[in-house]
TORRO-577029 format. One record per residue: residue in one letter; x, y, z of N, C-alpha, C in turn. Coordinates in steps of 0.001 Angstrom, whole numbers, plus 500000, padded with zeros to 6 digits. Each point is the difference from the previous one (the first is absolute). Layout:
AXYZXYZXYZ/...
//
This chain:
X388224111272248307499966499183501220499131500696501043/X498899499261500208498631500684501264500917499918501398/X499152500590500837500437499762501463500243498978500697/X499354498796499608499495498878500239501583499659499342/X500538499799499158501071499559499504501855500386501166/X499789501114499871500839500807500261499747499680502401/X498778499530499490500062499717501851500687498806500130/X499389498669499235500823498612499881501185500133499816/X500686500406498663501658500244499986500841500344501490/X498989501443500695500740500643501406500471498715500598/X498935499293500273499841498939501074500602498703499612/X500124499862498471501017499205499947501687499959500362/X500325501030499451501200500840500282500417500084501369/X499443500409501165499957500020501199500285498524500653/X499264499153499385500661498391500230500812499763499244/X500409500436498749501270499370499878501314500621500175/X499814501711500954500583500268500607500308499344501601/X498679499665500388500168499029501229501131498965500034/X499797499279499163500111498848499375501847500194500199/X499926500857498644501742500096500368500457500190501167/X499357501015501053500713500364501336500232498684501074/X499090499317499435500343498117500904501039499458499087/X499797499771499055501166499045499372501037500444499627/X500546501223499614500772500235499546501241500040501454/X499428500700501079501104499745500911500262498390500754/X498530499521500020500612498575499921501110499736499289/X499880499819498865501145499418499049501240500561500153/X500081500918499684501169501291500570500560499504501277/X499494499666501396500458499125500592500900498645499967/X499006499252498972500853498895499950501063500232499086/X500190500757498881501370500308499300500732501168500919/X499941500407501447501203500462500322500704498555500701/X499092499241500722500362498680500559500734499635499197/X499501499622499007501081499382498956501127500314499668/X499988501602499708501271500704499716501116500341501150/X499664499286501231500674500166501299500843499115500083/X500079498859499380500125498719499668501636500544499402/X500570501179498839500588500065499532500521500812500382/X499792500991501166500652500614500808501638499743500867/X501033500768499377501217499764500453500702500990500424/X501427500024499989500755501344500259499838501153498935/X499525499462498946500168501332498816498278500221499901/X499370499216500458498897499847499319499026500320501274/X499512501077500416499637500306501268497831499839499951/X499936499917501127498391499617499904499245501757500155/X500869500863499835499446501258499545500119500163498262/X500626499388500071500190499505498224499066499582499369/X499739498752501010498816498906499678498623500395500287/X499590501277500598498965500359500017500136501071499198/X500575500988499400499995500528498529499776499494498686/X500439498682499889499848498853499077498570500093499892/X499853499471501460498359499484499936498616501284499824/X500967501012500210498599501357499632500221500111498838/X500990499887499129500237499949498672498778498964499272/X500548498929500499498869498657499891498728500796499695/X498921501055500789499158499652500480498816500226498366/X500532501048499755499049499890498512499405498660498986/X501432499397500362500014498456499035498934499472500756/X500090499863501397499204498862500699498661500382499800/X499564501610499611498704500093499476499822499791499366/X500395500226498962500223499126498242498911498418499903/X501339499187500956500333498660499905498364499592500611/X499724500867501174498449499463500660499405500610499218/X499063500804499355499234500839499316498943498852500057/X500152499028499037498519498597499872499206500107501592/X500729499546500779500067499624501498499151501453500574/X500674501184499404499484501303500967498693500373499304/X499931499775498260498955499978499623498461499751500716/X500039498584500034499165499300500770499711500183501274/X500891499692500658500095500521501772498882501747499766/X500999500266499366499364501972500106498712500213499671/X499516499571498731498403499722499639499441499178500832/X500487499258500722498675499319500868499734501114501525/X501499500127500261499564501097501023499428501046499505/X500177500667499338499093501228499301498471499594499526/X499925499092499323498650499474499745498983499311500923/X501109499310500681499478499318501544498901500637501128/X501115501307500173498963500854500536498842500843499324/X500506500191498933498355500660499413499009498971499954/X500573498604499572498695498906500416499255500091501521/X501381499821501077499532500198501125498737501152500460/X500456501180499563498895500867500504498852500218498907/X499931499237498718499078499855499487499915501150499069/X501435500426499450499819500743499285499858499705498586/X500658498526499517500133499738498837498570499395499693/X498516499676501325498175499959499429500143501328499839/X500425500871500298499560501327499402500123500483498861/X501375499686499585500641500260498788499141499077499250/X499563498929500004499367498878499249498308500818499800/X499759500450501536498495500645499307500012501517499174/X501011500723499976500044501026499316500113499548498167/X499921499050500033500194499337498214501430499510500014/X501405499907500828500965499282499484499542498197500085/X500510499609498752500064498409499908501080499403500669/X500259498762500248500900499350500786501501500226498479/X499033499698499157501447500212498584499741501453499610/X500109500907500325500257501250500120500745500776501472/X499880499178501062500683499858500738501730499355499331/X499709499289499840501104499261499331500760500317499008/X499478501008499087500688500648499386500732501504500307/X499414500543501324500725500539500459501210499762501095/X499670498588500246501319499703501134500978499431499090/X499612499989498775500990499826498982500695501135499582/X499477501122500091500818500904499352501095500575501081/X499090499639501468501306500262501179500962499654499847/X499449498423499570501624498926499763501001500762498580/X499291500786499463500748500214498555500626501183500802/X499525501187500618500540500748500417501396499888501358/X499670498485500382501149499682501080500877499269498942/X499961499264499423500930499804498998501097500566499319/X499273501361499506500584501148499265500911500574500786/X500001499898501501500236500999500868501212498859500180/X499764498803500461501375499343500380500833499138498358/X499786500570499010500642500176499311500933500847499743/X499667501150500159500856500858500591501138500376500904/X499215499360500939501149499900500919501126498796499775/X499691498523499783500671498988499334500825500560499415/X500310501047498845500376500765498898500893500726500272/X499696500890501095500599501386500491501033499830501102/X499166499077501048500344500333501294500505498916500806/X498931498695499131500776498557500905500986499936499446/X500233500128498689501246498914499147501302501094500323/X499959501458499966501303500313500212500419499953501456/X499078500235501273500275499651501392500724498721499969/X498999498627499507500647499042500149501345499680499219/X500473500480498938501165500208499419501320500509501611/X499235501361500036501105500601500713500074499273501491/X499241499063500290499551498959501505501395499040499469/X500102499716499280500213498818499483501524499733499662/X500691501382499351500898500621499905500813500614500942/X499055500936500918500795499938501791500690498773500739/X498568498540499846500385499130501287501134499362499074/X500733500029498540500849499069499498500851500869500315/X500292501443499603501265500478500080500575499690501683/X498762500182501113500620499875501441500544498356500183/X498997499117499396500355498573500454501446499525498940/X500550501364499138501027499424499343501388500309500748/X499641501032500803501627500570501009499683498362500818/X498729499401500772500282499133500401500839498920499996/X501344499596501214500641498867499523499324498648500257/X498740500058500551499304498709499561498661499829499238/X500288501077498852499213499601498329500417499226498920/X499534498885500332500028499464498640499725500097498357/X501225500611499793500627500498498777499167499166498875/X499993498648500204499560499383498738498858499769499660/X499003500624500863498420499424500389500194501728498649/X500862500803499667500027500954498938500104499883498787/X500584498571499694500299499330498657499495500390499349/X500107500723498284499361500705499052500500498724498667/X499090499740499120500528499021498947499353501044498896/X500817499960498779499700500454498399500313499019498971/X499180500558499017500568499159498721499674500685498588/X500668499858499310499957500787498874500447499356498843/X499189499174498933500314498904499037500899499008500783/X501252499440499553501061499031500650500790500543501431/X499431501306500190500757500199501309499412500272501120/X500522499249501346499119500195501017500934500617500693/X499606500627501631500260501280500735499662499636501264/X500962500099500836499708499507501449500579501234500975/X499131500682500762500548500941500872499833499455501480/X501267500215500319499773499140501513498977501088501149/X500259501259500090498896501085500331501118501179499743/X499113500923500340499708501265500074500903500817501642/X501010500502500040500401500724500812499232501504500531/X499989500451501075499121500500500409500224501448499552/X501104500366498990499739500810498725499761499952498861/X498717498350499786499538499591498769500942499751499278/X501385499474500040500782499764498664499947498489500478/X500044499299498625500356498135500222501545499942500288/X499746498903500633500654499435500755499924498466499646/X501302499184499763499998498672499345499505499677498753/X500191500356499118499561499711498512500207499235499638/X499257498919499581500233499027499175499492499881498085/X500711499725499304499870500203498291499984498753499566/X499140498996499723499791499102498879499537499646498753/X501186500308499292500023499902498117499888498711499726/X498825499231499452499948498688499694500206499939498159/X499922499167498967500335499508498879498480499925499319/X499462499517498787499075499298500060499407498750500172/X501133499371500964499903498463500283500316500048501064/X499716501064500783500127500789501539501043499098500649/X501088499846499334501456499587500960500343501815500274/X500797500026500686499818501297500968501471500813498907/X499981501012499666501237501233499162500491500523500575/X499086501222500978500510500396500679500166500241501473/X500565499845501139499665500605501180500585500907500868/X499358501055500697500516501404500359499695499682501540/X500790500653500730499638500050501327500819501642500598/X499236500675500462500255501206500650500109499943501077/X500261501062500920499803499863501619498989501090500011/X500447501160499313498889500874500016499759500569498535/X499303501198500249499600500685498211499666501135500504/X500282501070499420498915501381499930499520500364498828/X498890501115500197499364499792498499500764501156499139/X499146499903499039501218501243498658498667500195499054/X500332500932499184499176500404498966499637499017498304/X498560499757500226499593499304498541500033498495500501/X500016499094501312499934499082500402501414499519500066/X500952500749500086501269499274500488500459500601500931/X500768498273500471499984500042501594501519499949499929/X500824500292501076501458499588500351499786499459500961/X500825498671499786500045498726500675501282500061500688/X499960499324501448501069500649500824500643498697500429/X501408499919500135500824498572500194498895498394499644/X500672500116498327499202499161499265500937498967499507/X499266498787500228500408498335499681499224500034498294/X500819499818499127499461499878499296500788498511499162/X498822499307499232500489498280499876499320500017499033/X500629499878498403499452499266498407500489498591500129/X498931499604499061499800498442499730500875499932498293/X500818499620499510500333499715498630500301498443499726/X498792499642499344500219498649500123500584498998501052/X500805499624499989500122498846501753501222500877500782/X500171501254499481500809501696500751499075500352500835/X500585500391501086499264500821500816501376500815500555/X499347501242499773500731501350500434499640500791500623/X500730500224501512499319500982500710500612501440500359/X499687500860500222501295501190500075499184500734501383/X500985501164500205499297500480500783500065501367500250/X499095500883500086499940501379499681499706500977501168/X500625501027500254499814500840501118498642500791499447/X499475500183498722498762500926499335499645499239498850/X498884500681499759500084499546498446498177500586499635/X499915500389499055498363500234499302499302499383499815/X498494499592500021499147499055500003498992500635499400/X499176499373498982498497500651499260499260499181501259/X498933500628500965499613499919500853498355499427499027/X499169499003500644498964499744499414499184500589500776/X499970500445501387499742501048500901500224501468499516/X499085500725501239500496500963499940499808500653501300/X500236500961500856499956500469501656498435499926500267/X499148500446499149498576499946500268499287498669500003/X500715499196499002499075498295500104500598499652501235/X501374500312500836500422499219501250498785500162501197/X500299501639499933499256500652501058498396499500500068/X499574499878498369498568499596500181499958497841500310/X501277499748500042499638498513500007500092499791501654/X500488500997501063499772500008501032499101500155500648/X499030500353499470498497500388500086498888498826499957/X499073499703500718499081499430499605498954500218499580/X499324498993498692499217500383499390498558500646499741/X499644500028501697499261500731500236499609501541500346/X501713500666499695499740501274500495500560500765498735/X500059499363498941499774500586498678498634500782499362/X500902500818499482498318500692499377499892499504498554/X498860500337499464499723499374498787500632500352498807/X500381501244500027501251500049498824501285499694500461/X500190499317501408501711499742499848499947498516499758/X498641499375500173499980498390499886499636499874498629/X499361500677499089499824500063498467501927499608499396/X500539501229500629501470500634499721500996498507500240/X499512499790501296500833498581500397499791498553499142/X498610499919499891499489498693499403500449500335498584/X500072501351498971500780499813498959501609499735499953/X500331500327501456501416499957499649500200498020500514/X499463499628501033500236498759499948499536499336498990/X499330499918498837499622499703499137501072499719498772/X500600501505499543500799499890499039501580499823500265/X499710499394501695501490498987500158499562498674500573/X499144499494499845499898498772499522499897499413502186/X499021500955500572500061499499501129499263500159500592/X499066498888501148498860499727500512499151501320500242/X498924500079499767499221501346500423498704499046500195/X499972499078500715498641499879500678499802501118501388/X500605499920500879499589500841500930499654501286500005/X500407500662499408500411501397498990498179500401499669/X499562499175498783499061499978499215498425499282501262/X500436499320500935498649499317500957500000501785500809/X501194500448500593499942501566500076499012500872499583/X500008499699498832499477501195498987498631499958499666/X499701498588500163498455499265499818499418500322501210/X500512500231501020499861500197501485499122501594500126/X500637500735499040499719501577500243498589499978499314/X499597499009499743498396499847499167499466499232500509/X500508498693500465499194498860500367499081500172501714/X500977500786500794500099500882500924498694500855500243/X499954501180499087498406500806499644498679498706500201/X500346499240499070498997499132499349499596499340501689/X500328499045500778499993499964500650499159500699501343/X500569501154499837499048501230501311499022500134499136/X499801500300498973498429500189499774499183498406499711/X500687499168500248499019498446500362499942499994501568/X500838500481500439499191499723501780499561501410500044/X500051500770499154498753501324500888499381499850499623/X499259499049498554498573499690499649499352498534501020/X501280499425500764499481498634500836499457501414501597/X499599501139499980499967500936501089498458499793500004/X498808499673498552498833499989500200499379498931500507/X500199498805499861499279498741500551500697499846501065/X501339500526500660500157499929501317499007501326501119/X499761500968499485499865500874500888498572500700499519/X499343499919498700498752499941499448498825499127500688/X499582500281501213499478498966500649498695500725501280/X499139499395500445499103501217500879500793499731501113/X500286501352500866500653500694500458499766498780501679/X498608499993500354499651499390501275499989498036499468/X501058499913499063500165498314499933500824499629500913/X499977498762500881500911499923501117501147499389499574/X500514499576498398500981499247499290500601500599499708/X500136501623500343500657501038498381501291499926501187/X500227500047500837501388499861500675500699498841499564/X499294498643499738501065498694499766500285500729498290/X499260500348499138499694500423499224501006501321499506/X500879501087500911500878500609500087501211499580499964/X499897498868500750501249499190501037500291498883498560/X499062499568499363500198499069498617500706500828498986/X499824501201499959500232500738498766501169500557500422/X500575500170501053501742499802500533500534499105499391/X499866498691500556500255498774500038500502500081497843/X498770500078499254500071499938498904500984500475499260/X499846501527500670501015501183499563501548499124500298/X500807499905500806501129499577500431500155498980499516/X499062498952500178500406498559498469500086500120498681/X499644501084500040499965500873498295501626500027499743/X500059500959500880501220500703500125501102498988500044/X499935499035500467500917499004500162500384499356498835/X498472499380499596500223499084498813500570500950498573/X499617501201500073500440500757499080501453499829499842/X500990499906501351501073500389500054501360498608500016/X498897498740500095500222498764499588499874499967498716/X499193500376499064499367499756498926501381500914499267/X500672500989500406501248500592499263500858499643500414/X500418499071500952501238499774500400499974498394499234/X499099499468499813500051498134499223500120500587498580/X499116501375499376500712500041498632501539500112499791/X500455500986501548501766499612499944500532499308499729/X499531498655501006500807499079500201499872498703498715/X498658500418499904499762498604498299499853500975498330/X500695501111500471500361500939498627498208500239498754/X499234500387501315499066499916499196499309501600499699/X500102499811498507499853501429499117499027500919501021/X500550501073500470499582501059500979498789500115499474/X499474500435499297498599500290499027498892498872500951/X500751499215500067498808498755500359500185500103501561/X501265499948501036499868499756500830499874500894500820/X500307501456499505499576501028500767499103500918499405/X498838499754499007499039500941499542498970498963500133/X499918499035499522498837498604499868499295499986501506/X501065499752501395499169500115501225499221500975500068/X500221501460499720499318501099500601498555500142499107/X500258499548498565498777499860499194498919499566500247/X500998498761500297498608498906500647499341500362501132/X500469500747501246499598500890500853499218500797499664/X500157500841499350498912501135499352499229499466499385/X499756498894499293498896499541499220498570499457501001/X501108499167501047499067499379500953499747501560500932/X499973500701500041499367500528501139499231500793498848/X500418500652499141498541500223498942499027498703500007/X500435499224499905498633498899500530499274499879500805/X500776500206501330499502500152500808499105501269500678/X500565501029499350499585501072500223498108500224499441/X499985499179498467498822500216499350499085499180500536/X500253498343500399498917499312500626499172500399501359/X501737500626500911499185501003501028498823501041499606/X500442500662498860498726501053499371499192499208499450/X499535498688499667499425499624499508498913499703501320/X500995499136500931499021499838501433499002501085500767/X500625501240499875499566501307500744499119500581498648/
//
């Protein structure tokens, strides 16, 4: 890598260090607003701004496309401005040799917030996430059921009403159906703690068999349960799916799998930790036909101000484009890797006709 290389990267870097220092506390802003919202007697807004510094890695994460772009145009912007990038052009760099080094920036910012995604967002936001439930659970105005946990395991399904704010369930519900799903058995707990090898003791239990047009109910101060759970799937189903790392969502999506229960969100997750990359390096290659331009053009400002504009509708539609595969169950592969492709393809298009023009 010449000097000439290693000068572009500086100056990219420097904007998309810029870049973050505007948006990231923007945003960070509006999620303490938000999180103020949930502020109570247990749940204090010194709380809620720990939450939100916890937050703050993710929210770099989540913008990266957005800071991409923003950062290369300011970094590139000004070397157009003072006319450094005719210089770089008369020393022998090409506009696509240019381009292949603001590509490797993007590979090297990539690498870097992969990392962190990995390391630093997903267990912060774990432990963010895990603070504001245990405080909003002493709360006496948390709604307990907005905690509802459901399982299933062949003919039996699993209803936990939530989680007490020493993680043990609370309200258990047990439904043993037939293979003509008239209902066998049903269990009802008040509470449970856990035990070794997935069994649970079930605490002042209603318990009701079906025997033909019999129904028998008894009722038990204890009793043992083969748990289809276990303390770690609770703890991780309290979690949202974005602050998983990639071997606990591998770990999760096999285990919802071989009990027979939804893992779309789980798996659009996981497509996310790729589709994501793909993405920042399609708007840091959209950095040359925005900011590749002679320096004294009087357009390159609307021309800055467009390639914002672009960046953030990116960002948007990206984040529409994974939330409709949610909602119309459409195979993650397509709805969260297919947008960013098509992104990168078109700005390699775009990128070469520009070199074709110059």
């Amino acid at each position: 890598m010449n000097i000439f290389s290693r000068y572009l990267i500086r100056h990219l870097f420097i904007g998309y260090f810029a870049a973050a220092l505007l948006l990231v506390p923007l945003f960070t802003l509006f999620d303490f607003i938000s999180e103020l919202e949930d502020v109570s007697a247990s749940y204090s807004w010194l709380q809620a701004l720990l939450v939100v510094i916890y937050l703050v890695p993710r929210c770099l994460v989540n913008l990266s496309p957005f800071i991409a772009l923003l950062g290369g145009i300011v970094g590139l912007g000004n070397m157009s401005k003072n006319m450094e990038l005719t210089a770089i052009r008369c020393a022998g760099f090409s506009t696509f040799r240019v381009a292949i080094v603001v590509l490797i920036s993007g590979v090297m910012f990539t690498a870097s917030l992969a990392i962190i995604d990995e390391w630093i967002a997903s267990p912060l936001q774990q432990q963010a996430q895990i603070r504001k439930d245990t405080a909003l659970a002493e709360s006496e105005e948390s709604d307990p059921n907005s905690k509802t946990i459901w399982g299933q395991q062949g003919d039996e399904f699993v209803r936990i009403d939530h989680l007490d704010k020493q993680g043990q369930p609370q309200g258990v519900e047990v439904f043993d159906y037939n293979a003509d799903l008239t209902l066998k058995n049903y269990l009802y707990a008040q509470s449970a703690t856990y035990g070794e090898n997935h069994t649970w003791t079930l605490h002042n239990v209603k318990h009701t068999q079906w025997q033909g047009d019999r129904q028998v109910t008894t009722q038990q101060p204890s009793m043992l349960w083969a748990s289809i759970f276990n303390s770690d799937n609770l703890k991780q189903l309290q979690l949202t799916s974005e602050s998983y790392s990639i071997p606990q969502l591998k770990n999760y999506i096999h285990y919802l799998k071989s009990t027979a229960q939804p893992s779309m969100e789980y798996r659009s997750a996981l497509w996310q930790k790729l589709g994501r990359p793909i993405l920042v390096l399609a708007m840091v290659l959209l950095i040359i036909p925005f900011t590749f331009v002679n320096g004294r053009d009087t357009g390159m400002g609307n021309r800055l101000s467009l390639g914002v504009i672009v960046g953030l509708v990116t960002y948007i539609i990206y984040q529409i484009c994974i939330n409709l595969g949610l909602i119309f169950s459409i195979t993650p592969l397509i709805a969260v890797i297919v947008p960013p492709v098509v992104m990168l393809i078109a700005s390699v298009v775009l990128v070469y006709r520009f070199n074709e023009r110059k």
